[in-house]
Structures are given as structure tokens and as C-alpha cells.
C-alpha positions as CSV (number, residue, x, y, z in Angstrom):
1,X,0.0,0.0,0.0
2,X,1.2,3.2,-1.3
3,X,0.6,5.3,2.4
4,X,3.0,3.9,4.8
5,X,2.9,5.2,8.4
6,X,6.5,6.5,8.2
7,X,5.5,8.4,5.3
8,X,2.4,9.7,6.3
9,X,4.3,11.5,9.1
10,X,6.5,12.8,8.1
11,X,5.6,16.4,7.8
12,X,3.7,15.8,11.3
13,X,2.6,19.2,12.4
14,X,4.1,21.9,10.9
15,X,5.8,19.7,7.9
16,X,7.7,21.7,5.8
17,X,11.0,20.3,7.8
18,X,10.6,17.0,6.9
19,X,13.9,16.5,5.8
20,X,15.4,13.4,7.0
21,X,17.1,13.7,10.2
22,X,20.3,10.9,11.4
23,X,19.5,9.4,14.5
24,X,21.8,9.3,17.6
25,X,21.7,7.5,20.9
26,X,20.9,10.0,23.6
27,X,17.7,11.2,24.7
28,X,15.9,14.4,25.4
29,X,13.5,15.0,27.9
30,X,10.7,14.5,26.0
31,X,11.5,11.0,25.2
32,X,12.4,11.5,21.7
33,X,15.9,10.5,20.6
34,X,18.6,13.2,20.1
35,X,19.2,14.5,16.9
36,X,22.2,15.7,14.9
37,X,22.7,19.7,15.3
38,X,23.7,19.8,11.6
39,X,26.3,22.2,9.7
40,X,26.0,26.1,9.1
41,X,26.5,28.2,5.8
42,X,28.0,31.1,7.4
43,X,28.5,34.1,4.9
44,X,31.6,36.4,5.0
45,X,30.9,39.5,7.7
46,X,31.7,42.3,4.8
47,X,29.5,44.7,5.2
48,X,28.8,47.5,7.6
49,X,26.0,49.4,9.3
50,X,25.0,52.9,8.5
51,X,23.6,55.7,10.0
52,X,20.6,55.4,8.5
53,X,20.5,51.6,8.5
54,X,22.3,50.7,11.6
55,X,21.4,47.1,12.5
56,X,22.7,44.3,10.4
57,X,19.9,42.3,8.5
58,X,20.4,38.7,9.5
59,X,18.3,36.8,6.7
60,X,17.2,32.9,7.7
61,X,15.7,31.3,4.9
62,X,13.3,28.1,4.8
63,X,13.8,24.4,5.2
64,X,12.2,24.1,1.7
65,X,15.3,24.0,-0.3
66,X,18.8,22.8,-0.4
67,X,22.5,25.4,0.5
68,X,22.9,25.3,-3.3
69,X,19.4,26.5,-4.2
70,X,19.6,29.7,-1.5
71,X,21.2,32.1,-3.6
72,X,18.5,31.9,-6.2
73,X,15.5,31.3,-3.9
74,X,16.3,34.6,-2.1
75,X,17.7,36.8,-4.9
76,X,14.7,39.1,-4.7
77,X,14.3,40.0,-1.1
78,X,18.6,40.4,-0.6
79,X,18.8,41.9,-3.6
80,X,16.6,44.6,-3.0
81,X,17.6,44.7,0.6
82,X,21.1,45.5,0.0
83,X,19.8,47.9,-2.8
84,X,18.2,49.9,0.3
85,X,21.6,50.4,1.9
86,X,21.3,47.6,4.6
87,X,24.4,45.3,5.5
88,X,22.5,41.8,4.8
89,X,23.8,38.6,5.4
90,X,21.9,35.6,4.7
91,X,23.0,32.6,7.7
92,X,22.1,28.8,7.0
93,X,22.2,26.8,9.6
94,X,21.0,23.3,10.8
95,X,22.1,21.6,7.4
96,X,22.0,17.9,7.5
97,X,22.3,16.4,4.1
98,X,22.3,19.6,2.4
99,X,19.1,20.3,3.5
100,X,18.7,23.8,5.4
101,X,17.3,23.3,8.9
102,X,17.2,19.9,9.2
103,X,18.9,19.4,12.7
104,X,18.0,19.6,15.8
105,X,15.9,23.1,16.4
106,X,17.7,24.0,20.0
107,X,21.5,23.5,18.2
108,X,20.3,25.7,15.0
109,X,19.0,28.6,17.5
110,X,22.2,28.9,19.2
111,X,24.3,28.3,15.5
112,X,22.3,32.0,15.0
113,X,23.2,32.9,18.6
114,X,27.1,32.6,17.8
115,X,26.5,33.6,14.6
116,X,24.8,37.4,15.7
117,X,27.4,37.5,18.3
118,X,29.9,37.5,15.7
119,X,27.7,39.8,13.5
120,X,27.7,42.2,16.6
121,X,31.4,42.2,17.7
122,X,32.8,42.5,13.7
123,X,30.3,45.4,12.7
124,X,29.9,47.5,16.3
125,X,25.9,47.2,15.7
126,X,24.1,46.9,19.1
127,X,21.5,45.0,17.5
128,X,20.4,43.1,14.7
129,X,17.3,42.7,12.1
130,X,16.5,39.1,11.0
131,X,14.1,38.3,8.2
132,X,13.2,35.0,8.8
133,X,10.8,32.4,6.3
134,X,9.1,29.2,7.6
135,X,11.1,26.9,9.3
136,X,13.6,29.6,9.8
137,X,11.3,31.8,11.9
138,X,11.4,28.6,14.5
139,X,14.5,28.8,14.5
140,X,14.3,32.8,15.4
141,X,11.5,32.5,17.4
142,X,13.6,29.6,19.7
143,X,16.5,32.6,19.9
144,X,14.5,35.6,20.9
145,X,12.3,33.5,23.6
146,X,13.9,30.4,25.1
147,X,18.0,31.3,24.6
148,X,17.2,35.0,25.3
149,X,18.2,37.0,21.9
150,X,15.3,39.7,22.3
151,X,17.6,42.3,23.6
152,X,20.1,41.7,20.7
153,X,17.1,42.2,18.1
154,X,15.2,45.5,16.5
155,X,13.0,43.7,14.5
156,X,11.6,40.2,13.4
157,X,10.0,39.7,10.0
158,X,8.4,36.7,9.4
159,X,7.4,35.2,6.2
160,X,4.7,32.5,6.3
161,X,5.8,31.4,10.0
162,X,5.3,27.9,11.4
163,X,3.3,28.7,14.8
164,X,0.3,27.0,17.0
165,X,-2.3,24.7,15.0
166,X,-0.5,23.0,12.3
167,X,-2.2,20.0,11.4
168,X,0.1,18.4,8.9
169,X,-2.5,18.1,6.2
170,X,-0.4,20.4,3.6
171,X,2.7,18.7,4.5
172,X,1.3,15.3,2.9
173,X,-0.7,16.8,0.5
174,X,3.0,17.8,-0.8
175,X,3.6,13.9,-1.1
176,X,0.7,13.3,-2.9
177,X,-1.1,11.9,-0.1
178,X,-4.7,14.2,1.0
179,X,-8.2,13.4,2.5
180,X,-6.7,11.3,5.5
181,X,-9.8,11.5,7.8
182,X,-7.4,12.3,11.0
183,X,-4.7,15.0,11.0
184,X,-1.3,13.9,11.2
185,X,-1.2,15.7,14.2
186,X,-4.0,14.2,15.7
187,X,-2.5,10.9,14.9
188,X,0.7,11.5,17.6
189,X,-1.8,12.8,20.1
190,X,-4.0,9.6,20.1
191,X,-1.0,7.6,19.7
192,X,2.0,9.0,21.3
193,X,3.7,5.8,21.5
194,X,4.6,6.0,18.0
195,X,7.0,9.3,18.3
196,X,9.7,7.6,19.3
197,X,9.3,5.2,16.8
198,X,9.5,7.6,14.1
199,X,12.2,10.0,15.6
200,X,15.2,8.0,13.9
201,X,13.6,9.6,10.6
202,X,11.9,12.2,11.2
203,X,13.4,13.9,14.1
204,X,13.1,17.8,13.4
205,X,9.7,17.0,12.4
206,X,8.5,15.7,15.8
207,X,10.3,18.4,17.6
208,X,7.4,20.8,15.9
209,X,5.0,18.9,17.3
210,X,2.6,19.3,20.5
211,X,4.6,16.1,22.1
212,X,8.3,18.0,22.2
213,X,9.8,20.1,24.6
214,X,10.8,22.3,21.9
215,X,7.1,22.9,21.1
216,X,6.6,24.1,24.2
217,X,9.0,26.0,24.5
218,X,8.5,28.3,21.7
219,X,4.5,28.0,21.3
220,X,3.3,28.1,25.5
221,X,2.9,31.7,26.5
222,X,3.4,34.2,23.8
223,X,5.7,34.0,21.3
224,X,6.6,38.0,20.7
225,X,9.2,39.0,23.2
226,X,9.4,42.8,24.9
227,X,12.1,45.0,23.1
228,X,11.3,43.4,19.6
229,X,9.0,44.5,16.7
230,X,7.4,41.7,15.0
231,X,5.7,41.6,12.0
232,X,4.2,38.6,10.1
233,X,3.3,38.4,6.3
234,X,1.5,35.2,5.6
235,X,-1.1,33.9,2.6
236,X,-3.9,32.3,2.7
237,X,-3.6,30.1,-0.2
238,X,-0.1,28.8,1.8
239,X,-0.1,24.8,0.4
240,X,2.6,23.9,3.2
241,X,1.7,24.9,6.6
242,X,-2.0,24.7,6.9
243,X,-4.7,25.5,8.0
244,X,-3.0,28.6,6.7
245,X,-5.8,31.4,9.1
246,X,-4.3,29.1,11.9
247,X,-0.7,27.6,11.1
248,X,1.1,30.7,9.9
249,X,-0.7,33.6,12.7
250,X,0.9,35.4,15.4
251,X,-2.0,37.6,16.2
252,X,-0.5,38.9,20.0
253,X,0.5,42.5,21.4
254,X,3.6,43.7,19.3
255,X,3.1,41.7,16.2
256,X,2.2,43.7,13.0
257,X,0.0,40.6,11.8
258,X,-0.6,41.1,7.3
259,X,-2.3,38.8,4.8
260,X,-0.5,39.0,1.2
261,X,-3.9,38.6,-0.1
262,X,-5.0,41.8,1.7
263,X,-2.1,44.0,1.0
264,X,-2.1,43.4,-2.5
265,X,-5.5,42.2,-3.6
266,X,-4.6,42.9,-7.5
267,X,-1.3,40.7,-7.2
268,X,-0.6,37.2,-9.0
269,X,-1.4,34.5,-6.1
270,X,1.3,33.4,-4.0
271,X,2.0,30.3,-1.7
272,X,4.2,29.3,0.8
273,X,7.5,29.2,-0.2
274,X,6.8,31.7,-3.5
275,X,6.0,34.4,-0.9
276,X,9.7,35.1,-0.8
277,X,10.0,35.4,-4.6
278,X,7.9,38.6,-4.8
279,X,8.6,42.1,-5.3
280,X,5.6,42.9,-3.5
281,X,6.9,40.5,-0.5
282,X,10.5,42.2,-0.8
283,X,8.8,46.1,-0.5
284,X,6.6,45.1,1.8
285,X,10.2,44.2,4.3
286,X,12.1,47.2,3.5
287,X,8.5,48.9,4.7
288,X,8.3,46.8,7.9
289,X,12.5,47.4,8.9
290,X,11.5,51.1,8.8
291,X,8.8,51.0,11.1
């Protein structure tokens, strides 16, 4: 039968980091097996901070691509971002197998931490900016609450973020698999036994779900931190993290919370990962930095 369990979670939850993750003997608290922290891309610190654009941009892209594919993915928003003036540096972190953000989530946040450190001591600035897309935004989000990076951070733009309510459906839809009757989510809540089962192959995946310590960790209490302005661009036709009114909203005090569909009625549709491909998107973050 062509939908295997394994398969069928694989994107459990918030699914687009269901890259495959190595296993490794220890445990976290949770229960579920350690996971690899993976590699970083680090780019070259050659840039500087102005007086009118004085904090770095740290740019975090997806999970949904591979180190080779960033450069193109993300030519429109750096592009135009260094076109404003801004020092922009694009970090990749987490890489297992080439993929971006495939590790373990806790390792990845404090790759970013060292990595902002060294952005602060080589450039002077006080703070930083990041721009941060889908998986990446976990990976900020686990920064500015649990390890403490708010006070290092002016703002945090999120494109299509992966937040409370994921069910997984888009995830599998993406594998060609749809109309399961139960969410894949709903699945590891009726069944937890079978998360630890599943961790040697799916580990970064679990740790977005309900069951993890990292879940908690990032999604109990609010997410938006004191000191930090956060805004949030989603879409409603997002294909990935769904249901996308649920999945991708950060609707608390602080957070500048915008539809694509709503700022830009008259523009071409765009989904979860295309959202960083558009001008519009790319505008709409040089607008946000300013704020």
C-alpha cells in the first residue's frame, strides 16, 4: 500500500522540515531520541551598518530547499535589501544532508546565537534585524524566547511562520497523499507511543509537534518577546503549513500581523514558499524594517 505510516508523518505538524534527520543514541527530555545539530553556511561578515540603517539584516531562509538553491530562492528580497543600503547577510544553519534546517531546532537557535554575536562584535551594531521564512522563523523564534536574543534584536519579519495549530494536512498533501480522515497531528496525540518510533527519521519534524519540549517551549505563553518588533506576512492560499488562518498567525500584542492577499488584492497568487520570490513581499520588508 502506497501510504506507509512513516510516510504519512513525516511532515507531522508543521511539515515543511521533513527532511530526514540521522538518529543518535541519547535522549531528550521528551522522550524523543537526540538529533544531529547539523552544519551552518555562514556568509563572509563584509558589510557595515550605517547611520541610516544601523542594525545588520540577519536573513534565515526556509527548510524548503537545499544550501545550493539559496542564492536563487532569495535573490529578490537580498537583492533589494542591499539595494536599500542595509548590511545583509543571509545565515544557514542546521544543514544535515544539504538540506537547510534539518537538525536539531535547539543547536540551530544557538548556531544564530554565535552567529549574531559575531555579527555584533565584527560590525559594532548593538542590535540586529533578521528576516526569517518558515522553518527559519522557529529557528528565530527559539532565539529571541527560550536562549534569550530579544535584547540583541530591533526587529523580526516573518514570512509565512510555522506557529500554534499545524495540522500536517499540507505537509502530505506535498507527497501526494490528502483526504486522510485524522490530521497527522492528531494521529501523535492519540497515539504518542509511536513518536519515538518515528524519531530516527523524522526527528526535526516531531520536535514541531505538540509532544516535544521544543514545542513548548516556543508556542506556551506568547511567542513575541518585549524590546522586539514583529511583524508577520503570511497567505492564505499557503499549500505547506495549513490550515494557513491558523498555522502561519501570530495575532498577540507587538506583532504587525498582514495577509498577502489583503495588502495586494490585485497581485498574482502566492504560496508558501513563492512568498519570498515577490517584489511585493521584498517592498513590503524594506517597509516593515523602517517601522
Amino acid at each position: 500500500m502506497r501510504i506507509k505510516l512513516m510516510t504519512g508523518l513525516t511532515a507531522v505538524t508543521l511539515g515543511t522540515m521533513a527532511a530526514v534527520s540521522p538518529p543518535a543514541a541519547a535522549e531528550s527530555r521528551d522522550g524523543l531520541p537526540a538529533i544531529a545539530p547539523g552544519t551552518t553556511v555562514t556568509p563572509a561578515i563584509d558589510c557595515a551598518p550605517s547611520a541610516e540603517h544601523p542594525y545588520p539584516v540577519v536573513v534565515l531562509p526556509g527548510g524548503d530547499g537545499t544550501v545550493h538553491e539559496t542564492a536563487d530562492q532569495w535573490a529578490t528580497i537580498v537583492d533589494a535589501l542591499n539595494a536599500a543600503g542595509y548590511c545583509t547577510l543571509l545565515f544557514q544553519g542546521g544543514v544535515v544532508n544539504e538540506t537547510r534546517w534539518a537538525g536539531d531546532i535547539p543547536s540551530g537557535a544557538r548556531q544564530l546565537a554565535d552567529f549574531i554575536t559575531e555579527v555584533r562584535e565584527t560590525t559594532g551594531a548593538e542590535r540586529v534585524d533578521i528576516v526569517a521564512h518558515s522553518a527559519g522563523t522557529v529557528v528565530a523564534n527559539y532565539f529571541l524566547k527560550v536562549l534569550g536574543g530579544a535584547p540583541r534584536v530591533a526587529h523580526a519579519v516573518l514570512l509565512t511562520p510555522e506557529a500554534r495549530g499545524c495540522d500536517g494536512r499540507g505537509s502530505l498533501r506535498q507527497l501526494g497523499i490528502d483526504n486522510l480522515p485524522v490530521a497527522p497531528v492528531e494521529i501523535l496525540r492519540a497515539l504518542p507511543i509511536l513518536a519515538p518510533a518515528l524519531a530516527p527519521s523524522m526527528g526535526n519534524a516531531l520536535q514541531l509537534s505538540p509532544l516535544s519540549d521544543v514545542y513548548h517551549a516556543v508556542f506556551d505563553g506568547p511567542i513575541a518577546q518585549p524590546g522586539v518588533e514583529y511583524s508577520v506576512l503570511s497567505t492564505r492560499n499557503d499549500e505547506v503549513a495549513t490550515p494557513a488562518t491558523v498555522c502561519t498567525v501570530i495575532d498577540e500584542p507587538g506583532v504587525t500581523m498582514a495577509f498577502y492577499e489583503d495588502r495586494f488584492p490585485d497581485a498574482p497568487a502566492v504560496g508558501h514558499s513563492t512568498i519570498r520570490s515577490s517584489a511585493l513581499t521584498a517592498g513590503w520588508i524594506l517597509t516593515r524594517l523602517t517601522s
